[in-house]
C-alpha positions in Angstrom: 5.3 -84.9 24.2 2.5 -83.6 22.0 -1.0 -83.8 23.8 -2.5 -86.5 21.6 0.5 -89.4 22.4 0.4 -88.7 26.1 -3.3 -89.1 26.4 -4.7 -91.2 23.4 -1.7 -93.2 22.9 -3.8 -95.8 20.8 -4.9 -93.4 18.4 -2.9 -93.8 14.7 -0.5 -90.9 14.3 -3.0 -89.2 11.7 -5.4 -89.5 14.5 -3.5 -88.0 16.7 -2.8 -85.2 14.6 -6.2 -83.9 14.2 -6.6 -84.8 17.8 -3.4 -82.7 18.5 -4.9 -79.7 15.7 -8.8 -79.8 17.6 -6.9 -79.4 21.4 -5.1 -76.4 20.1 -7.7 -74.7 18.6 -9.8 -75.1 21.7 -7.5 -73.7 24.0 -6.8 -70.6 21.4 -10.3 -69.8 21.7 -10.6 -70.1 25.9 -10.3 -66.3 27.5 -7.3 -66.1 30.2 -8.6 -67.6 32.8 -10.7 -70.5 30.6 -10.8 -74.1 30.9 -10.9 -77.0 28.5 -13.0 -80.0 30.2 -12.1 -83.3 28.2 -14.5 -85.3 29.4 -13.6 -88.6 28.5 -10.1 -87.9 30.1 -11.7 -86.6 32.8 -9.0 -83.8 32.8 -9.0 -80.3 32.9 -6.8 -77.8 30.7 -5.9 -73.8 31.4 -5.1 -71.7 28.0 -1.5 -73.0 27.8 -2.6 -76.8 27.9 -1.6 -77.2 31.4 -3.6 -80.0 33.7 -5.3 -78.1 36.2 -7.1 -79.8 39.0 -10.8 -77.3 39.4 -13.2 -78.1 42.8 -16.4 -78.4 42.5 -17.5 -75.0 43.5 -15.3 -73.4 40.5 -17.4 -75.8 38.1 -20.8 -75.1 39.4 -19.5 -71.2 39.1 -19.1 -71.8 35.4 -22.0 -74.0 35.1 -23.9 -70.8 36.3 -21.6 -68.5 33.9 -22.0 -70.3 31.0 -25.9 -72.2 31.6 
């Protein structure tokens, strides 16, 4: 099931498209070990659009990394 229908369900299917097009061009553009943080969703996604759970020390890492 394409991203867009499992999480946004009451977007419009042309909404969801472009929803669908954005969440693959983020995670084309995270490095191997990179993480896309929906926030809204409050959901995490590795380079392949897998859910991945991240603790709290891993996010303050990247805080640091990326701050």
């Amino acid at each position: 099931m394409p991203f867009s229908q499992l999480y946004y369900p009451h977007l419009d299917p042309f909404e969801q498209q472009y929803n669908d097009i954005w969440f693959v061009k983020m995670l084309s553009m995270l490095k191997d070990d990179g993480v896309l943080f929906i926030p809204d969703l409050n959901k995490s996604f590795n380079k392949f659009g897998e859910e991945v759970w991240l603790t709290s020390s891993i996010l303050h890492h990247n805080f640091i990394i990326d701050g």
